[in-house]
C-alpha positions as CSV (number, residue, x, y, z in Angstrom):
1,X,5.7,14.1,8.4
2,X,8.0,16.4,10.4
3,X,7.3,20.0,10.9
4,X,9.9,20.8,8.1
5,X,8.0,18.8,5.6
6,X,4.7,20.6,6.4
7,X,5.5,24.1,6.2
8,X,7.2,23.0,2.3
9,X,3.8,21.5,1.6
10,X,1.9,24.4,2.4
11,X,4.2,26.8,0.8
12,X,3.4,24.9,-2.0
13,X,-0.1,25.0,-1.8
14,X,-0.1,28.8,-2.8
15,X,1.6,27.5,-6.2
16,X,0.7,26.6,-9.3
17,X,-0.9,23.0,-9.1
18,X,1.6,20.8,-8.9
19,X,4.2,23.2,-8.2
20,X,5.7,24.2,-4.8
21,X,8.7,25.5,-3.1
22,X,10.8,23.0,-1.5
23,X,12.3,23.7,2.1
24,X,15.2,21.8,3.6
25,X,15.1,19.2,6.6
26,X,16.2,22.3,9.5
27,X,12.7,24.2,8.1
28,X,14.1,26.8,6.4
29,X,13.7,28.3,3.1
30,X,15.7,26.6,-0.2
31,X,15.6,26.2,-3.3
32,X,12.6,27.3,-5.2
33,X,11.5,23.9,-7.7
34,X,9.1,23.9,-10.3
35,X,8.8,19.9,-10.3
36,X,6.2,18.7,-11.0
37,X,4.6,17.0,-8.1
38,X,2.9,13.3,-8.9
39,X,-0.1,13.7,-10.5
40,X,-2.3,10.6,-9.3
41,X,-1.7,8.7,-5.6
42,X,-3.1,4.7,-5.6
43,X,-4.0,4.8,-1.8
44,X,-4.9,1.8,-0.8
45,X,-5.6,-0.5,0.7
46,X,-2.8,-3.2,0.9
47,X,-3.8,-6.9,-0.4
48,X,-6.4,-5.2,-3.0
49,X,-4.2,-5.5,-6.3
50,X,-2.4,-2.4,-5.1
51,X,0.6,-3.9,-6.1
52,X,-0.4,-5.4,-9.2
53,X,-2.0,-1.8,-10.4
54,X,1.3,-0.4,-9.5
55,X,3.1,-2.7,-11.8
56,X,0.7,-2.6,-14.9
57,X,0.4,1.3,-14.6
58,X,4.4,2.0,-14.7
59,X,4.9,-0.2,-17.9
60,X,2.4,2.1,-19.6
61,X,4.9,4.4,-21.6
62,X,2.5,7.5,-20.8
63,X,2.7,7.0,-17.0
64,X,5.6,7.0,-14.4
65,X,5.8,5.5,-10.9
66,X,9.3,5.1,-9.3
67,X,11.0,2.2,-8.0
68,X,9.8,2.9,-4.5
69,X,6.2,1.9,-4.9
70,X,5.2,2.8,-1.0
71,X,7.0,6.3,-0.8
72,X,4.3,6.5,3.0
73,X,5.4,10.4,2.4
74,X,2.1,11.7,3.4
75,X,1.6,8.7,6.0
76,X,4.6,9.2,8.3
77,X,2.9,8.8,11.4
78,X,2.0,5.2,10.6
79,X,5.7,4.6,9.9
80,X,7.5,5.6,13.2
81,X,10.4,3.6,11.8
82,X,10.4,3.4,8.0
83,X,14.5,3.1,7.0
84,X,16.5,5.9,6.0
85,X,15.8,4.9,1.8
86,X,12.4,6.6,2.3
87,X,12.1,10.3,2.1
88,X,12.0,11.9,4.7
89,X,11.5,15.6,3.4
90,X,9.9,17.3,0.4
91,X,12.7,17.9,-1.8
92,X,13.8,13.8,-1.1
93,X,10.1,12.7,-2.3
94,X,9.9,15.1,-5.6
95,X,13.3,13.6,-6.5
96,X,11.7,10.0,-6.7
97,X,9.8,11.5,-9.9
98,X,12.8,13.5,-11.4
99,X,13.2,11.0,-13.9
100,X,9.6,11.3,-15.1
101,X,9.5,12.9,-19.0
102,X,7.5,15.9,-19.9
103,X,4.9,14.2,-21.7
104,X,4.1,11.5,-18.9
105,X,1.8,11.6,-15.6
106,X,3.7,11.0,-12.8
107,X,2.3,9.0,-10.1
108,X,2.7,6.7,-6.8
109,X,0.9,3.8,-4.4
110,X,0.9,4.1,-0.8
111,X,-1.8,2.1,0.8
112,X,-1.2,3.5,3.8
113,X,-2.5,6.6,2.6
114,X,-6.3,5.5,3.3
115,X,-5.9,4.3,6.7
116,X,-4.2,7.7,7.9
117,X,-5.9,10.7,9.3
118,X,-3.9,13.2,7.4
119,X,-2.7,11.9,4.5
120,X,-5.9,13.1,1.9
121,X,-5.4,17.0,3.6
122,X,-1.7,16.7,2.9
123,X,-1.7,15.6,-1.0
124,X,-4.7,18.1,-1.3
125,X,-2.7,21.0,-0.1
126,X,0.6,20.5,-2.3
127,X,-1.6,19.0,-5.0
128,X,-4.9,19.9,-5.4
129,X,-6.0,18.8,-9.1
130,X,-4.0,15.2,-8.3
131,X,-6.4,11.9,-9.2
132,X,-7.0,9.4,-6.6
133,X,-7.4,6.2,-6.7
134,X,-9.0,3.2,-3.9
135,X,-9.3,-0.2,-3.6
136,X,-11.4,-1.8,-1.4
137,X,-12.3,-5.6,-0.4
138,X,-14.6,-7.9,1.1
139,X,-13.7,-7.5,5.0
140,X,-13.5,-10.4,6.4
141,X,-11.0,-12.0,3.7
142,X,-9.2,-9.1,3.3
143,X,-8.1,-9.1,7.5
144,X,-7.5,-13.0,6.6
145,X,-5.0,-12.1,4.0
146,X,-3.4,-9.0,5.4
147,X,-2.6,-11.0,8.7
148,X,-1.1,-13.2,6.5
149,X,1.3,-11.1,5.2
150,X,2.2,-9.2,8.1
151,X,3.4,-12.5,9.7
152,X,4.9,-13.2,5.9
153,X,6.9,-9.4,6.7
154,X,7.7,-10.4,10.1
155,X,5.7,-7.9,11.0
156,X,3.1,-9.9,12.8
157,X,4.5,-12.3,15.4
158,X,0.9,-14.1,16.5
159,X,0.5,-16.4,13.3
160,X,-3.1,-17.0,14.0
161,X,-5.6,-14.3,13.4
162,X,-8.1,-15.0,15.8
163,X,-5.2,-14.2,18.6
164,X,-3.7,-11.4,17.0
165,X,-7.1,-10.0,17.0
166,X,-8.1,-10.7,20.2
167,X,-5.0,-8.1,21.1
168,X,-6.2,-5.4,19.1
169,X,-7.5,-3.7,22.1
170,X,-4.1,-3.8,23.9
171,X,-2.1,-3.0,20.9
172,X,-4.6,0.5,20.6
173,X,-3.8,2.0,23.7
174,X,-1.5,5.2,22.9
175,X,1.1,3.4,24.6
176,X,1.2,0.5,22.7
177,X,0.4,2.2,19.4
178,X,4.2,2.9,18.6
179,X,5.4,-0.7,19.1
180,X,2.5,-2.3,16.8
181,X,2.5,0.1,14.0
182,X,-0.4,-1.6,11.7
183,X,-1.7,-4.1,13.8
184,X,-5.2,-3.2,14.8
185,X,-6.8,-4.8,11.9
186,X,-10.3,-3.3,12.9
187,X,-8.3,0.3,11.6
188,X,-8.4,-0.8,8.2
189,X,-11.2,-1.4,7.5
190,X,-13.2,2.2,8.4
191,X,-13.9,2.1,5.1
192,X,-16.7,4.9,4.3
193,X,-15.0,7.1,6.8
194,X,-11.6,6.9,5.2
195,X,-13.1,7.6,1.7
196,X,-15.0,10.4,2.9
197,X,-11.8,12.1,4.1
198,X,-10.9,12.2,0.8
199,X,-13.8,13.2,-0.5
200,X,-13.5,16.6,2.0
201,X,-10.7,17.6,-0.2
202,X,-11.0,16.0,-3.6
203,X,-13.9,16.7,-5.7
204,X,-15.8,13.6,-7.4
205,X,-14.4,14.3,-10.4
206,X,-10.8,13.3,-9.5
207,X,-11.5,10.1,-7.1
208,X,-11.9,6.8,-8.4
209,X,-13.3,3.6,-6.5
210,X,-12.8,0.3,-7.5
211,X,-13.7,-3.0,-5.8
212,X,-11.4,-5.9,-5.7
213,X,-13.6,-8.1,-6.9
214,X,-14.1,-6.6,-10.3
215,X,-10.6,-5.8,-10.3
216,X,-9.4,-10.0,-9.6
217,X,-13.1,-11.1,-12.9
218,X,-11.6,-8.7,-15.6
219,X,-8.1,-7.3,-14.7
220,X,-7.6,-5.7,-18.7
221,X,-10.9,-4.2,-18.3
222,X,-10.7,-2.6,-15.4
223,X,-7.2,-1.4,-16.6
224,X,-8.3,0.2,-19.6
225,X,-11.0,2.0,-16.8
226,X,-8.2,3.3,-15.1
227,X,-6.0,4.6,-17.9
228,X,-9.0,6.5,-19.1
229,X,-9.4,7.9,-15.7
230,X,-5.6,9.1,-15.7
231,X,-6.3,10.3,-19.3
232,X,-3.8,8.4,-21.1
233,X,-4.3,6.1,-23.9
234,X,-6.1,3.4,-23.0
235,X,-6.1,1.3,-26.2
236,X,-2.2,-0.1,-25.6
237,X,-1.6,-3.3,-25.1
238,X,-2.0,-4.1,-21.3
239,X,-0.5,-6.5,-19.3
240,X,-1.8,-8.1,-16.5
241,X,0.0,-9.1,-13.4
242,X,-0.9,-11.1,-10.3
243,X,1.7,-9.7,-7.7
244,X,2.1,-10.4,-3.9
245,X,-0.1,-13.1,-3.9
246,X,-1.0,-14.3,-0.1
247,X,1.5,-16.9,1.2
248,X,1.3,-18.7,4.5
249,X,4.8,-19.3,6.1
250,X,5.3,-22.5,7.2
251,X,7.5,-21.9,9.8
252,X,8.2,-18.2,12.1
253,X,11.5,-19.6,13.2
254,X,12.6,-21.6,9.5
255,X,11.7,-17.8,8.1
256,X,13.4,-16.3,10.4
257,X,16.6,-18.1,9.6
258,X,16.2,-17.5,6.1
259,X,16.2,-13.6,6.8
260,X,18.9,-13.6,8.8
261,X,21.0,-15.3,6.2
262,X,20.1,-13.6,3.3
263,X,19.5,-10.4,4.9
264,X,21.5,-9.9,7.7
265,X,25.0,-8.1,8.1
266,X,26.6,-10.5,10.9
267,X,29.6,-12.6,10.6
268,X,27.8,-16.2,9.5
269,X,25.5,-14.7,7.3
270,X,28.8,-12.4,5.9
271,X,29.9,-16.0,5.3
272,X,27.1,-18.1,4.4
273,X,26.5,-15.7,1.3
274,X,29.8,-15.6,0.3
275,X,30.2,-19.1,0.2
276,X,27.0,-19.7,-2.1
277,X,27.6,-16.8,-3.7
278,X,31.4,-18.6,-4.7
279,X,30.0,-21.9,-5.8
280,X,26.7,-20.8,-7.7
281,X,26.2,-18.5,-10.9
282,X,23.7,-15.9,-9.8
283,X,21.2,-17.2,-11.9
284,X,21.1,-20.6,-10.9
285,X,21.2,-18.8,-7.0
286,X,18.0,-16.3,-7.9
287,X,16.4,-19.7,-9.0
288,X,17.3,-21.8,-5.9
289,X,16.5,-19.2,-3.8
290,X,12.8,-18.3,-5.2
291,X,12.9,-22.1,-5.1
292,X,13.5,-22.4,-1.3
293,X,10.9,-19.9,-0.7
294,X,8.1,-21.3,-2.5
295,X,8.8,-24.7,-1.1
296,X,10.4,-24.4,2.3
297,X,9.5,-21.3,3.8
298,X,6.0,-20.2,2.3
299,X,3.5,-22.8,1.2
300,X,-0.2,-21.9,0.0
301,X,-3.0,-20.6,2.2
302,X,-4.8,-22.3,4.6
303,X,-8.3,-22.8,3.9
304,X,-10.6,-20.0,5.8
305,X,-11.8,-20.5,9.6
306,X,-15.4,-20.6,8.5
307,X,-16.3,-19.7,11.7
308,X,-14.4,-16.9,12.3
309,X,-14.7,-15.5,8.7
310,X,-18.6,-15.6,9.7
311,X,-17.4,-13.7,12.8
312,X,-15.6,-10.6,11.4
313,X,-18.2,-10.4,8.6
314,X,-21.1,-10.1,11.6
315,X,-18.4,-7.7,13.2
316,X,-17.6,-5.7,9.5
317,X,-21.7,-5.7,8.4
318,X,-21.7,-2.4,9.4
319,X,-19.2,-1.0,7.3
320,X,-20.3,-3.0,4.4
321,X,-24.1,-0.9,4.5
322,X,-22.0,2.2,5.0
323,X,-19.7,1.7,1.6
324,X,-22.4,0.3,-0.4
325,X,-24.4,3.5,0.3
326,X,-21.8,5.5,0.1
327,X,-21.0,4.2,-3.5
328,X,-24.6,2.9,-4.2
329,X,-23.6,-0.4,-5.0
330,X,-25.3,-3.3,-3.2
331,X,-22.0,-4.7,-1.5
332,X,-23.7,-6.1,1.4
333,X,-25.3,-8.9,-1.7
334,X,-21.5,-8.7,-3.9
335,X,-20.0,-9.9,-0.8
336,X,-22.4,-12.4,0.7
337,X,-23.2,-10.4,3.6
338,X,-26.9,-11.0,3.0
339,X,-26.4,-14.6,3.9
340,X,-25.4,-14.3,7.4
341,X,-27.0,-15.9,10.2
């Protein structure tokens, strides 16, 4: 978050809740707005049904998330190069829930938002009375399937874990920090510490925990938990969604070629989409190219390294005991962490 951005939060945080005045990228004073800022944040973590929350909670006709479901307003620092179509200032985030109507709760999902320092401070101070909301998950499976996807996002060049980790101590160093935004796995999952930053600043009341693995056994139920939370009506029909499920790609260099076809601006892949795009309706081009990804470049999971899953869990035990007592919920047994070695 730039300098700019923080003085318009805290110029807001002498407001009305969930009112502020906006200031301009050069930092000084504009327009005063009485949008409403969001009224709950989903923040985190990634590969915990973030995504599939986001989706099931926009379709509710009481709610409103935008199109952008990782706005990483409040997380900035972990995003030293997030593309222009993120906002960047105040007045560019509140515009994300212009559209929201009067009678609905605005909110957004950021699961960046757990893992950063300053992120729970920041939302507290331009909206103090805002719901939060956390997902957590077992360790050890959850480092498994986030690896996964970073390689998935090209993101992650090392495709197997038990390398990428064994660089986490490199890629920590100041230095290094800037170039591997998101890559010290051993960040994410601090997981007592990052709740109780929220905690500093949020009162009981207005934070809400929930554990993947009741989340993944009864998806409706756990739905209906969280509508009542946001204080909407929970008795609508709900429906579920299973999105971003973990993929393993097959190939770094087949999915590279895919991306630059499909997604780059050079001459021959200027071409290559023109010429599909010529000989194929659209439809039948959405449908081979979900195809081709499904069956060429991703394929499903490999089965766990049982010996290195039983490595991160000896690693994560600690913050297992810390959660569970934090929550008072016997995690270390939910998990299997009572079976170890």
């Amino acid at each position: 978050m730039t300098s700019s951005d923080a003085d318009a939060v805290s110029a807001g945080a002498s407001a009305p809740a969930g009112t502020l005045t906006a200031t301009g990228e050069s930092g000084r004073e504009g327009h005063s707005s009485d949008r409403k800022a969001p009224d709950f944040y989903i923040v985190g973590h990634p590969k915990c049904g973030t995504t599939a929350l986001y989706e099931m909670l926009r379709a509710h006709p009481q709610l409103y998330m935008p199109d952008l479901k990782e706005t990483r307003f409040f997380a900035r620092e972990l995003h030293p190069r997030s593309p222009p179509s993120y906002p960047a200032t105040l007045p560019a985030y509140l515009e994300l829930f212009a559209a929201a109507e009067p009678h609905q709760r605005a909110g957004e999902a950021s699961p960046s938002y757990l893992r950063s320092h300053h992120a729970a401070a920041r939302i507290a101070q331009l909206r103090p009375d805002a719901r939060i909301i956390a997902i957590f998950r077992e360790p050890a499976s959850f480092v498994r399937s986030l690896h996964m996807e970073l390689v998935r996002d090209h993101v992650e060049a090392e495709k197997d874990l038990r390398a990428a980790l064994a660089l986490e101590e490199v890629r920590s160093q100041r230095h290094e920090l800037e170039r591997h935004p998101g890559l010290v796995y051993s960040e994410y999952v601090r997981y007592a510490e990052q709740l109780r930053r929220f905690a500093a600043v949020f009162p009981a009341e207005q934070m809400m925990v929930l554990i993947y693995d009741d989340f993944r056994r009864d998806n409706e139920a756990m739905m209906r938990d969280v509508l009542r939370f946001l204080e909407v009506d929970a008795t609508l029909d709900v429906r579920t969604v299973e999105a971003n499920p973990t993929v393993r790609v097959r190939s770094v260099r087949l999915y590279e070629m895919f991306r630059s076809l499909y997604l780059g601006s050079g001459a021959t892949a200027a071409a290559v989409k023109w010429v599909i795009k010529a000989l194929t309706p659209r439809r039948l081009r959405r449908r081979l190219t979900d195809s081709f990804r499904r069956q060429v470049v991703y394929g499903r999971p490999d089965s766990p390294d049982e010996r290195l899953t039983r490595e991160l869990q000896r690693r994560f035990r600690p913050e297992v005991v810390a959660l569970g007592e934090y929550l008072q919920r016997d995690l270390v047994t939910l998990w299997g962490y009572d079976r170890l070695d």
